[in-house]
LUMFI-942360 format. One record per residue (C-alpha): residue number from 1; residue in one letter; x, y, z. Coordinates in steps of 0.1 Angstrom, whole numbers. Example, Ala and Ser with C-alpha at 12.3 -4.5 7.8 and 13.67 -1.06 7.14 Angstrom:
+-----+---+-------+-------+-------+
|   k | r |     u |     v |     w |
+-----+---+-------+-------+-------+
|   1 | A |   123 |   -45 |    78 |
|   2 | S |   137 |   -11 |    71 |
+-----+---+-------+-------+-------+
END
This chain:
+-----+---+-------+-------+-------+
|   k | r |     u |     v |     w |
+-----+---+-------+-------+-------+
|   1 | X |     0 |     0 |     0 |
|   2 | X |    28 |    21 |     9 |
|   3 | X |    43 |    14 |   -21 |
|   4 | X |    13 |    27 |   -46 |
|   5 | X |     6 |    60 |   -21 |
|   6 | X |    44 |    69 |   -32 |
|   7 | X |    41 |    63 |   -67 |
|   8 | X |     9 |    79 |   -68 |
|   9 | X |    29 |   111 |   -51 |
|  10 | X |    55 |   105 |   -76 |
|  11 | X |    30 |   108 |  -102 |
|  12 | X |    14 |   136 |   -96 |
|  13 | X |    44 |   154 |   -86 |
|  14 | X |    53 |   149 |  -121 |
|  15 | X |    25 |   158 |  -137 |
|  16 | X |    25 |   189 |  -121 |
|  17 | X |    54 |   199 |  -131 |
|  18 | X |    46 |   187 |  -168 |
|  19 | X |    19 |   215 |  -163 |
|  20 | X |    42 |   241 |  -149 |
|  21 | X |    68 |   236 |  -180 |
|  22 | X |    37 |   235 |  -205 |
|  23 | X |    24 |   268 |  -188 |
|  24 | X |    58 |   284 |  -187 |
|  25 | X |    64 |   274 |  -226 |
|  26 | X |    29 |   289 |  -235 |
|  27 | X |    36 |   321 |  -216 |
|  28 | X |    68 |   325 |  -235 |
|  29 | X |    59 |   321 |  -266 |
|  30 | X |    27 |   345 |  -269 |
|  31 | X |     8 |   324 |  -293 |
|  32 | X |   -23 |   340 |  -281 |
|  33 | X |    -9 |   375 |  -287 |
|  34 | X |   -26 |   398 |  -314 |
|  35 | X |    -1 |   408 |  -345 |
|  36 | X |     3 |   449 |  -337 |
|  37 | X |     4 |   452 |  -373 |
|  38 | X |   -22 |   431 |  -381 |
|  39 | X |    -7 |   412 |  -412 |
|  40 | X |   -22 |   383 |  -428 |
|  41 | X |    15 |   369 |  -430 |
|  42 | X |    27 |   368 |  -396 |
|  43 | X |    22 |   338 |  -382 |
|  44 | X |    34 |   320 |  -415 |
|  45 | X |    68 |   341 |  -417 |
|  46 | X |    68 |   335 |  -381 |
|  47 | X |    76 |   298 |  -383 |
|  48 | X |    96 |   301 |  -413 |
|  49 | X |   122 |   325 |  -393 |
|  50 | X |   117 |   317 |  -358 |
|  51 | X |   106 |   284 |  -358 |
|  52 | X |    92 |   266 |  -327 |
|  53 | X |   113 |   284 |  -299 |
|  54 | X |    96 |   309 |  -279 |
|  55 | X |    90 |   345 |  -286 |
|  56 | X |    75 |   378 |  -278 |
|  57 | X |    67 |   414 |  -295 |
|  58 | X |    89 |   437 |  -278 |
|  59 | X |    86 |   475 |  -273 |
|  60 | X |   123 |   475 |  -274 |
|  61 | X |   132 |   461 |  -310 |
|  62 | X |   127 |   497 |  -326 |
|  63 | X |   125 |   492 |  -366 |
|  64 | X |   123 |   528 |  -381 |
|  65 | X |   111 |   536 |  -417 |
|  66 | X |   103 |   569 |  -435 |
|  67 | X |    65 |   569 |  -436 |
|  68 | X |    62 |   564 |  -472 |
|  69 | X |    86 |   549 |  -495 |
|  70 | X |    87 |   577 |  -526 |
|  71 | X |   117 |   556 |  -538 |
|  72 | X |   107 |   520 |  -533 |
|  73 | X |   140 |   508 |  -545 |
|  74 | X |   161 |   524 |  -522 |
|  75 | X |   142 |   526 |  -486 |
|  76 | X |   167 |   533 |  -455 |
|  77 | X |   158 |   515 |  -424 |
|  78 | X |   172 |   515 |  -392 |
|  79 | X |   169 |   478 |  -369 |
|  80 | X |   179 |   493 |  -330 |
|  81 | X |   177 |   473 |  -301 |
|  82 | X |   200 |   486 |  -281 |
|  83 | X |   174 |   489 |  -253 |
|  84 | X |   176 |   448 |  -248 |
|  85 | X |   219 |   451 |  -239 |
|  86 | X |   245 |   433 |  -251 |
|  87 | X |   229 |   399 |  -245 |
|  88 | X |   220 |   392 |  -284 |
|  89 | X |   231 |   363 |  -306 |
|  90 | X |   211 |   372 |  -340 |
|  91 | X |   192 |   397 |  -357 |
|  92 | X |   168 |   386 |  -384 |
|  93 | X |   149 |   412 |  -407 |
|  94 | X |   123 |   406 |  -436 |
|  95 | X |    94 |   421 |  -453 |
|  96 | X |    61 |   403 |  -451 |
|  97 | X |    46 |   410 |  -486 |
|  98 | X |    78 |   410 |  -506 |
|  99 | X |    81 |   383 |  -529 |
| 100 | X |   118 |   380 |  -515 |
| 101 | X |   110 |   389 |  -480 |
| 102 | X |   145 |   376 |  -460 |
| 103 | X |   166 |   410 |  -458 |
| 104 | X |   190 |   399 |  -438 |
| 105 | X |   209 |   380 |  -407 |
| 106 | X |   229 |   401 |  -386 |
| 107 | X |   253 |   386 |  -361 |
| 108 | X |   265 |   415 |  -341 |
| 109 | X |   294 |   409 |  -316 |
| 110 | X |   304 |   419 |  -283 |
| 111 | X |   322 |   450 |  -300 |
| 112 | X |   296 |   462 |  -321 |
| 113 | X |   262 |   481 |  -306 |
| 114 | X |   229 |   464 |  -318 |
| 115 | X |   220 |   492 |  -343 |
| 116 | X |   219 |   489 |  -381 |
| 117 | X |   210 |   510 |  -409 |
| 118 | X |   209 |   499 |  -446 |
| 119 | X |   186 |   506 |  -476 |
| 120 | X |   162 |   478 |  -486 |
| 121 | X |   138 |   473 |  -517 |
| 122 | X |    95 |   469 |  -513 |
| 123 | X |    76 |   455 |  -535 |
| 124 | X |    41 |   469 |  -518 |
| 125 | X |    32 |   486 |  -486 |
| 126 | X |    41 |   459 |  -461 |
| 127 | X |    54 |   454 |  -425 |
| 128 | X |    88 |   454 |  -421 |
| 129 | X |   103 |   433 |  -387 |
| 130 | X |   129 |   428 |  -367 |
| 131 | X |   135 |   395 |  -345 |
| 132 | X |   159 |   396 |  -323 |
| 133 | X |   176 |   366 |  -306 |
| 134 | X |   186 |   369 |  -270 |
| 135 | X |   211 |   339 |  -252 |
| 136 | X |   183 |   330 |  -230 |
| 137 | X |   167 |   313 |  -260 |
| 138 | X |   141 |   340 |  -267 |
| 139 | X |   127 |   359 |  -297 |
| 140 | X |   116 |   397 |  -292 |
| 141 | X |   103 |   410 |  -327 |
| 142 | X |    94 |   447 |  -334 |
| 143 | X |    83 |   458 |  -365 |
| 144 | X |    68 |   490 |  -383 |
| 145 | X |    41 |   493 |  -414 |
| 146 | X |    57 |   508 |  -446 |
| 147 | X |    37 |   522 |  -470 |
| 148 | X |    49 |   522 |  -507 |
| 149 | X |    34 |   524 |  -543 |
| 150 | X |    51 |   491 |  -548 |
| 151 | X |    75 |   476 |  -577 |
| 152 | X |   110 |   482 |  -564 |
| 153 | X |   116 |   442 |  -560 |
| 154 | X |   108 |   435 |  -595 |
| 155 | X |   124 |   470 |  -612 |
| 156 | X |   159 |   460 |  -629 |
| 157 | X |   189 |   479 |  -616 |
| 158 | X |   199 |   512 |  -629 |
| 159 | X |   232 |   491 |  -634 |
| 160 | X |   221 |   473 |  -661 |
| 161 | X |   217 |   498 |  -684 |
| 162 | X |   247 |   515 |  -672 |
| 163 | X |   282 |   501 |  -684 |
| 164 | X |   297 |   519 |  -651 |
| 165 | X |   291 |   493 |  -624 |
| 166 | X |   312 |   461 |  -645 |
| 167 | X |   346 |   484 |  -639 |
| 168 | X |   338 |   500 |  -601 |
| 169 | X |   324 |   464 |  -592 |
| 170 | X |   331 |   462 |  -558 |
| 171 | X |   341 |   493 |  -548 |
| 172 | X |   341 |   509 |  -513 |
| 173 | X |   331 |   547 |  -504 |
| 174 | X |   333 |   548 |  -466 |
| 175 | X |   334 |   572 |  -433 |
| 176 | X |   345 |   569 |  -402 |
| 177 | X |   327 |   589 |  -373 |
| 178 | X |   343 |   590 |  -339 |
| 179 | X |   328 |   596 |  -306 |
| 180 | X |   339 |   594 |  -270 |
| 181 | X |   343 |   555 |  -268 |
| 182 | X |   327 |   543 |  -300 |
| 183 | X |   332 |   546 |  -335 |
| 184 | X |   303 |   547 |  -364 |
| 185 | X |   311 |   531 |  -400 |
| 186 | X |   289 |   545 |  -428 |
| 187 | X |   304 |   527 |  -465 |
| 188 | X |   287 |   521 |  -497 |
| 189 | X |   293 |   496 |  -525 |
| 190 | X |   289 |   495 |  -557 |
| 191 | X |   267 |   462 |  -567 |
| 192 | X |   235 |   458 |  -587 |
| 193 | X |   222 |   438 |  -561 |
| 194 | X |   199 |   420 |  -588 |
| 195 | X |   171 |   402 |  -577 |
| 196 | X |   165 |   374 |  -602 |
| 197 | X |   128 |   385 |  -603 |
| 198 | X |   137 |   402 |  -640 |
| 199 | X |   134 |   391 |  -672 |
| 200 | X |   166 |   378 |  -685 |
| 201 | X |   184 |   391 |  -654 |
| 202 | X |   197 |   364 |  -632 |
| 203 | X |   201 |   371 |  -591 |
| 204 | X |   236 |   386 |  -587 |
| 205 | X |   234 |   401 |  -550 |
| 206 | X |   258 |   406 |  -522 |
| 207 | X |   254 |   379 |  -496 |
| 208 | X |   278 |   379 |  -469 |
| 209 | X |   298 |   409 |  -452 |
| 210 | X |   321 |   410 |  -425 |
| 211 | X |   336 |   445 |  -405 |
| 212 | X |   367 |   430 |  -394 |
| 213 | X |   398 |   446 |  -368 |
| 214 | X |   431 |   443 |  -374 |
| 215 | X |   439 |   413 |  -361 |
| 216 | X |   416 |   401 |  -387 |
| 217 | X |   385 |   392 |  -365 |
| 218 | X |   350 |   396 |  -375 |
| 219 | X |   338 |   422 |  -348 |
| 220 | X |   299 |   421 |  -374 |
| 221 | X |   292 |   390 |  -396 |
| 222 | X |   259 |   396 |  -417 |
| 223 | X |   240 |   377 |  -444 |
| 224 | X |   223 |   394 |  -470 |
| 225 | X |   194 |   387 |  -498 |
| 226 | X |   184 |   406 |  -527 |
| 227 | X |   159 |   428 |  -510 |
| 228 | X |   190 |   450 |  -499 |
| 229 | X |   192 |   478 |  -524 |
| 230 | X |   211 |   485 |  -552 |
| 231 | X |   247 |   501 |  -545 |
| 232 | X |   235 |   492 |  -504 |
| 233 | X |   249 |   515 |  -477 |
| 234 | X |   256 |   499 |  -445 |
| 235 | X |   258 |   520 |  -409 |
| 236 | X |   277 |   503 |  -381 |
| 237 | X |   287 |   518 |  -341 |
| 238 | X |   317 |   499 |  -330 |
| 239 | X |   315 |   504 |  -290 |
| 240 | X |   352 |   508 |  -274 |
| 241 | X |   369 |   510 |  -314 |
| 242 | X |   402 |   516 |  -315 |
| 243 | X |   427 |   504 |  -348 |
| 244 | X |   420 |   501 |  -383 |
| 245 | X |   388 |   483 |  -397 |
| 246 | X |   389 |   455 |  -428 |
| 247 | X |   353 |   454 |  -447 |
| 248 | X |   350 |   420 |  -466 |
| 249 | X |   319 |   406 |  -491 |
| 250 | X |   308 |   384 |  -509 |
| 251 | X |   284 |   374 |  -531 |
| 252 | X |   265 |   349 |  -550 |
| 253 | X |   289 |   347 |  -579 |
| 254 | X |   323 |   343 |  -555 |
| 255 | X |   334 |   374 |  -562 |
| 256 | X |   353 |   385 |  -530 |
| 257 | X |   362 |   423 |  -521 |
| 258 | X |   384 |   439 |  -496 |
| 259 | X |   388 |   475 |  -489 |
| 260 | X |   405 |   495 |  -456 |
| 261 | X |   381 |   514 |  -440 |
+-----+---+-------+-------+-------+
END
């Protein structure tokens, strides 16, 4: 008898702390909570960038966008979540309704601040996120709506009909800005950052770019995708910078470039 009373404690001992780890799962990942921007596409692009681990919107994640896009191929953004410290592993961006809608992954070190601008191309008025990875295992996405009369994923570069970009390909325009304690990187490259979704135009794009110090270690690795726009320029802040900075890219034809910045 005394041995089914302590099994049956046993039990429900366990079960109750089943309940407790289901409860604590559901709390973390919000599933119940409403999409602020109220897209059709969220939960969908949800799973396809943050999978099954938990997440939650977060005030925090600041995503910044002009209120129109006039120029819906070149659209600056600014991803800042500087409020959530320097506990980040990974920064994932996209666009819901763009037919290409990853923008980029950003994996920013302990030497960079969590704060990137670039230009990106829209398609149509869409949301724009932000989900940012913390190393307790946790997602906090931020996002703003982006209005746009539309086309700039499917427009073909100025590039193309311009013979200039096949002899600059690759090259670097860049500015250092510093402050007390930090530095800020602003460089643009010349690339047509084609997006494959043109007639006769295959995808030619930048897709990986690394700010590195001089003892040649990547301080900001990112990944990039053809929404970027054409000729992209790229803001950094390197917290405690000192030395000289190495910018190296690649992209989807193996074409490597270096340039001292």
């Amino acid at each position: 008898m005394a041995k089914r009373t302590m099994s049956a404690v046993l039990g429900t001992m366990l079960l109750a702390a089943s309940l407790l780890s289901s409860g604590a799962t559901g709390a973390a990942t919000n599933t119940a909570q409403a999409d602020p921007l109220n897209s059709p596409m969220w939960d969908y692009n949800r799973q396809i960038f943050l999978g099954q681990m938990p997440w939650q919107f977060d005030a925090r994640v600041q995503v910044s966008a002009p209120p129109f896009a006039e120029d819906p191929t070149q659209v600056p953004i600014t991803v800042d979540a500087s409020a959530l410290g320097s506990e980040i592993d990974k920064v994932i961006a996209w666009a819901d309704f763009n037919p290409i809608q990853h923008i980029f992954t950003w994996y920013p070190g302990d030497k960079v601040k969590p704060r990137v601008s670039l230009r990106i191309k829209v398609q149509q008025a869409t949301p724009v996120r932000a989900a940012v990875l913390t190393r307790d295992g946790v997602w906090h996405v931020g996002g703003v709506q982006l209005e746009a009369a539309g086309g700039g994923c499917t427009a073909p570069s100025t590039g193309n009909a311009d013979p200039y970009w096949e002899s600059h390909l690759g090259e670097v325009a860049s500015r250092r800005f510093g402050s007390e304690g930090s530095s800020r990187y602003r460089f643009k490259v010349i690339h047509p950052m084609d997006t494959g979704l043109v007639n006769n135009i295959p995808e030619f794009f930048l897709e990986q770019l690394e700010l590195r110090d001089s003892a040649g270690e990547a301080v900001v690795k990112m990944q990039l995708y053809p929404p970027v726009s054409e000729n992209p320029v790229f803001t950094f802040d390197l917290s405690n910078s000192t030395g000289q900075h190495q910018l190296w890219l690649r992209d989807n034809s193996g074409n490597e470039f270096e340039q001292a910045l």
